[in-house]
TIRO-475507 format. One line per field, with one value per residue (C-alpha): residue number from 1; y, z, x. Coordinates in Angstrom, 3 decimals. Layout:
% TIRO-475507
i <- (NUM_...)
north <- (Y_...)
up <- (Z_...)
east <- (X_...)
//
This chain:
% TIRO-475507
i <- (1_2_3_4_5_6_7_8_9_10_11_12_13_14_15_16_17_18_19_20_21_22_23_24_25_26_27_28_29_30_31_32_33_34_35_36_37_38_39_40_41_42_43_44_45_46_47_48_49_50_51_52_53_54_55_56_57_58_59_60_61_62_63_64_65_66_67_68_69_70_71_72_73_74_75_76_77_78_79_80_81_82_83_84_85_86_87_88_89_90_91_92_93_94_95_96_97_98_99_100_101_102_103_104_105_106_107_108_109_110_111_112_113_114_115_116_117_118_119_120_121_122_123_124_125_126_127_128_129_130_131_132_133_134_135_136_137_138_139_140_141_142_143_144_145_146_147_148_149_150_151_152_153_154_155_156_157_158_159_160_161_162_163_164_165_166_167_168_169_170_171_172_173_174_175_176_177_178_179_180_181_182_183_184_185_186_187_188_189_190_191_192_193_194_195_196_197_198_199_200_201_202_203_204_205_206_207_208_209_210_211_212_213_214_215_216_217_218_219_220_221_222_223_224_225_226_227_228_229_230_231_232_233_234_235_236_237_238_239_240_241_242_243_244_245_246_247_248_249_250_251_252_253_254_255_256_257_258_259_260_261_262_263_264_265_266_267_268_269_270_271_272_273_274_275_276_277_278_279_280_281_282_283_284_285_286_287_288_289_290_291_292_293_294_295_296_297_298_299_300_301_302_303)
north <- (34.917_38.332_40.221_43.536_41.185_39.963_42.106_40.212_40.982_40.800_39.673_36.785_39.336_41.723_38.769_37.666_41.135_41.750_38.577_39.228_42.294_41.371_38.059_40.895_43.387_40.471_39.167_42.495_42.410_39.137_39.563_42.970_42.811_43.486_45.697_43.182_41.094_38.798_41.093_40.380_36.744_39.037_40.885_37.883_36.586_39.648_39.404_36.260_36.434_39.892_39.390_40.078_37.711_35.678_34.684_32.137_29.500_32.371_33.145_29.268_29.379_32.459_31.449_27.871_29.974_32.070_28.511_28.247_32.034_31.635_34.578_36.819_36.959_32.847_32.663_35.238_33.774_30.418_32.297_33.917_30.629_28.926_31.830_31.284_28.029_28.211_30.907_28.909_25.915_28.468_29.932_26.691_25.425_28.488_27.459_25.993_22.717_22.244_24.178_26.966_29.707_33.439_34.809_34.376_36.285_38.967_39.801_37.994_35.192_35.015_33.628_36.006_38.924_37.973_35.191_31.200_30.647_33.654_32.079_28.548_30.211_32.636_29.517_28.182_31.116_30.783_27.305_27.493_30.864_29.736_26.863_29.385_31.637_28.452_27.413_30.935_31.246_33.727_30.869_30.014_29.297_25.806_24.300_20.973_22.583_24.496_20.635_19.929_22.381_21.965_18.424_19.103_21.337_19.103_16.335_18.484_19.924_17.290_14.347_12.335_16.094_18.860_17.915_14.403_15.229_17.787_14.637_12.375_15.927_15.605_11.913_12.784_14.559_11.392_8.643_8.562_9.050_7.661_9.731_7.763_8.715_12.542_12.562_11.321_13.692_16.672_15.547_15.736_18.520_21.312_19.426_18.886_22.232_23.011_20.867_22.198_25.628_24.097_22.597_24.272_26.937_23.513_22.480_26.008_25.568_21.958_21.066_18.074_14.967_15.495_19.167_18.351_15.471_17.742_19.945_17.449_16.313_19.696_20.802_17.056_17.535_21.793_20.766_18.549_20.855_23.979_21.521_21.406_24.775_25.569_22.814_24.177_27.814_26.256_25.407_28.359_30.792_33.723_35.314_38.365_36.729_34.370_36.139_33.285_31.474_29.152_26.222_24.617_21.585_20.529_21.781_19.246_16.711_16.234_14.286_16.598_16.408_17.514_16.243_12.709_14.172_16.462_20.111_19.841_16.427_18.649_21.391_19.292_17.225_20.022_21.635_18.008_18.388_21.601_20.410_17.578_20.321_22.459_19.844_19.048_22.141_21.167_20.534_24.389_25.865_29.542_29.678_28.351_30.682_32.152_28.663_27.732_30.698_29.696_26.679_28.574_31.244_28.514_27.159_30.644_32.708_33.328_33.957)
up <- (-91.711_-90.942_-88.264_-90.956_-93.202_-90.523_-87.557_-84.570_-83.950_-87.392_-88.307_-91.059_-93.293_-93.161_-93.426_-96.715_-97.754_-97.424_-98.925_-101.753_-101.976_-101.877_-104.258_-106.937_-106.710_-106.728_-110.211_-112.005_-111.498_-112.618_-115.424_-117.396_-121.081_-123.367_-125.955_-128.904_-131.067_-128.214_-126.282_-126.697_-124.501_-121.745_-121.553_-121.674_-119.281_-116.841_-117.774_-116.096_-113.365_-112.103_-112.436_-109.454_-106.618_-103.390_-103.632_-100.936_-102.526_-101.690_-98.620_-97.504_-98.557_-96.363_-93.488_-94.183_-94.004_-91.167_-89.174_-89.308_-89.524_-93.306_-94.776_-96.675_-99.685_-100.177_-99.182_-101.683_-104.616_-103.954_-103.521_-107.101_-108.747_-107.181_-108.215_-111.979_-111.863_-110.528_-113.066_-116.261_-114.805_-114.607_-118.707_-119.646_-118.076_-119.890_-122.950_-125.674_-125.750_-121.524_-119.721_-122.540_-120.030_-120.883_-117.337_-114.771_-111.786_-113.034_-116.548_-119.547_-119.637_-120.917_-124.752_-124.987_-123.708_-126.709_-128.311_-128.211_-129.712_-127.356_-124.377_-124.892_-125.208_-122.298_-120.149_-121.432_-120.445_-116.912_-116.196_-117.223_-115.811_-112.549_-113.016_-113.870_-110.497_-108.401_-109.760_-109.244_-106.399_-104.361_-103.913_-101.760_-101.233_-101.129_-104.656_-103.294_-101.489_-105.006_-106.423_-104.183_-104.498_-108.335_-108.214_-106.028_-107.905_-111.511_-109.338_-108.276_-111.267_-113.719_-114.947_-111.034_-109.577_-111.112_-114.721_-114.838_-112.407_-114.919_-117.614_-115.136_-114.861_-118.578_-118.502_-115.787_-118.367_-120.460_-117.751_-113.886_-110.948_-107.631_-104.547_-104.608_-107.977_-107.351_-103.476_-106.124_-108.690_-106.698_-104.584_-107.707_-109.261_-106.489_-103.557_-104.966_-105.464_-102.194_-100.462_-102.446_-101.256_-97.330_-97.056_-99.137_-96.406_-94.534_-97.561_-97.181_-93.833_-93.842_-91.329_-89.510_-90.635_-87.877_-89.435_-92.956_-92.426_-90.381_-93.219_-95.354_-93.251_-93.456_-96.496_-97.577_-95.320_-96.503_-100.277_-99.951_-97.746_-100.472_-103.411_-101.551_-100.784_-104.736_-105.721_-102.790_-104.155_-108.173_-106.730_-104.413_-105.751_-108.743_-111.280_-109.542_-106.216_-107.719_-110.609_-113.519_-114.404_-112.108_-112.487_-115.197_-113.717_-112.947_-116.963_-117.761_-115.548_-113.629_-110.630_-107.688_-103.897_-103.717_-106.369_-105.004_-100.934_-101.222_-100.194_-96.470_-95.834_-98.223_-95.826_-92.777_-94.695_-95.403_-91.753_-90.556_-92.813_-91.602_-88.048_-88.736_-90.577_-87.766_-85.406_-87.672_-86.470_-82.726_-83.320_-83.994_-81.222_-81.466_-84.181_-86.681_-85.791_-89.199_-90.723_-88.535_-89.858_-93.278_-93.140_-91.670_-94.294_-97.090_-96.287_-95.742_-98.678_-101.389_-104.412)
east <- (95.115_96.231_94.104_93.999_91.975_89.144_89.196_87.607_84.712_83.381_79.675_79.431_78.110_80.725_83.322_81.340_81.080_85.125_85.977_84.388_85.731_89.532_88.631_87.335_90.081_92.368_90.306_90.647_94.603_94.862_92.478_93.804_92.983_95.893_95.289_95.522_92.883_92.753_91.069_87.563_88.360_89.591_86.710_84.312_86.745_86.312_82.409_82.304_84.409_83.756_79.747_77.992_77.728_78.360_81.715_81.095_83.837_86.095_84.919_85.285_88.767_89.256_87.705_89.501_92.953_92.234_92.040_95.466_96.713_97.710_99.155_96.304_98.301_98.487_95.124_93.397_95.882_93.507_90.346_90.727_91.891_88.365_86.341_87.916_86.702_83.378_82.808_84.217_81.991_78.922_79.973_79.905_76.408_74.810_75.794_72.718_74.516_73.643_71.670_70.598_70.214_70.115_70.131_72.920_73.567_70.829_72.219_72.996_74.492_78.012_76.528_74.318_76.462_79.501_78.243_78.750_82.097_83.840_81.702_83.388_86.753_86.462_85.061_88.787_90.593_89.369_89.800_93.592_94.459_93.314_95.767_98.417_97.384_97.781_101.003_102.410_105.177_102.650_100.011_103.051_106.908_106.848_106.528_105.018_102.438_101.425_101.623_99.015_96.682_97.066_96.510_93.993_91.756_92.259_90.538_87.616_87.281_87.291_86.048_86.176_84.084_82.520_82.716_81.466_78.664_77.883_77.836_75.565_73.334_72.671_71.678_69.234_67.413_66.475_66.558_64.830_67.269_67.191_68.359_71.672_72.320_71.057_73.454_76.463_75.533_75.528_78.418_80.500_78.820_78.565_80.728_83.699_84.796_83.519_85.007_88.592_87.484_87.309_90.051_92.491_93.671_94.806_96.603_98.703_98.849_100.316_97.870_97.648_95.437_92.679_92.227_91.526_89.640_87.308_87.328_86.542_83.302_82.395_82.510_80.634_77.671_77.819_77.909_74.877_73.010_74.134_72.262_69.318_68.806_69.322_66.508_64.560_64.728_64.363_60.692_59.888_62.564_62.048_64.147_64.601_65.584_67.819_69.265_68.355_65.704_63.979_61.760_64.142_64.362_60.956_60.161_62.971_61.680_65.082_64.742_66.409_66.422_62.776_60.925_62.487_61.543_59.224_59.855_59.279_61.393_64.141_64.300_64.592_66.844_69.405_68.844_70.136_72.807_73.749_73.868_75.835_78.587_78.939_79.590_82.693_83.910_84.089_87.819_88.824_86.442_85.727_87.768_85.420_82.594_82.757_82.482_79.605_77.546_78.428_76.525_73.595_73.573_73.897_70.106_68.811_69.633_67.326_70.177)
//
């Protein structure tokens, strides 16, 4: 990663701050509405995508990248891609058909903004534009390394990560789940992708084996810890701190992390977690500072 993109020194916050700045400009280039009837997808598209918030899968893959000094360009192309995602995953849990929310990120959700049938399509949109962004020549030279990182992201995404945990989420609504169920749930739900986003500046880097499997402990024991912290702030959290509603799974009776643990033996259970990602991170040194205060910030926020 370029030193014009993160200065040293540079706080965590500022780093998160900047990264999602560049992820958003980045998002409104790749996201112009033509002036035709298909506009209205575009702007539910840009609705979604450009919504307030975090932008810590970004931010991973930044940090990731700036490991191995990849160049900002490559690295933001996979930062927007991941942010498509996430926010075609998030459309799509909003919907009446899952989660029937009408808050997200502090404002309507995308269904309720448009309306169902422009939701669905703009969730769509996302999920294959990001495709398109990765597969571009600017995610990077090498055409095998763009294999990857497609290939890659299909298998977080999908039916083996992020979209059949969703499926096993719905079941939990209609049958009791034990923690093994709710660890494998929420490893393919929320983990996958994060563990993409950590490991996919090593994937543009070519890195060695030792690096990504690092990574790859990291971003497991972050993912889990992440989970936590959201079923943690579901119980002690409000709308206005989290930006949508809260309490949704308890009124569903979902077994999560706490109602299985209990909110104290949750908390220590994702500060272990946290201490067991950070040490992950012994390999890159100083390096990974940024990373290291990632994992801190994900069990101390309160959106």
């Amino acid at each position: 990663m370029t030193d014009t993109l993160w200065p040293d020194p540079l706080s965590f916050e500022q780093a998160l701050s900047e990264a999602a700045s560049l992820t958003d400009s980045l998002l409104d280039r790749l996201l112009v509405a033509p002036r035709d009837l298909e506009a209205r997808v575009y702007e539910a598209m840009r609705y979604a995508a450009l919504s307030p918030g975090k932008r810590l899968r970004p931010f991973l893959v930044l940090a990731g990248a700036r490991l191995f000094a990849v160049d900002r360009r490559c690295a933001l192309q996979v930062a927007a891609a991941i942010e498509m995602v996430h926010a075609y995953s998030l459309v799509h849990d909003d919907l009446p058909a899952m989660d029937d929310s009408d808050l997200r990120r502090g404002r309507p959700t995308c269904h309720k903004e448009f309306d169902e049938a422009t939701a669905i399509l703009a969730g769509d949109g996302l999920l294959t534009r990001a495709f398109e962004v990765l597969a571009h020549p600017d995610t990077h030279a090498d055409p095998a390394v763009r294999c990857e990182l497609v290939a890659a992201l299909a298998a977080a995404a999908g039916a083996a990560g992020m979209v059949g945990g969703q499926m096993i989420d719905l079941i939990a609504e209609h049958r009791q789940l034990d923690i093994g169920a709710i660890t494998r749930l929420q490893r393919m739900k929320t983990g996958a992708l994060i563990a993409f986003a950590c490991e996919a500046g090593a994937v543009l880097a070519k890195a060695p084996l030792e690096a990504r499997t690092a990574l790859r402990g990291y971003a497991h024991d972050l993912g889990l810890a992440f989970q936590i912290a959201d079923d943690l702030l579901d119980v002690e959290g409000s709308a206005a701190e989290t930006g949508k509603p809260v309490g949704a799974d308890a009124a569903a009776g979902k077994a999560t992390f706490v109602s299985i643990l209990g909110v104290d033996q949750a908390r220590r259970q994702a500060e272990r977690l946290i201490g067991q990602a950070v040490t992950h991170l012994d390999l890159f040194g100083a390096r990974a500072e940024l990373l290291g205060e990632a994992a801190r910030f994900v069990i101390s926020r309160r959106t």
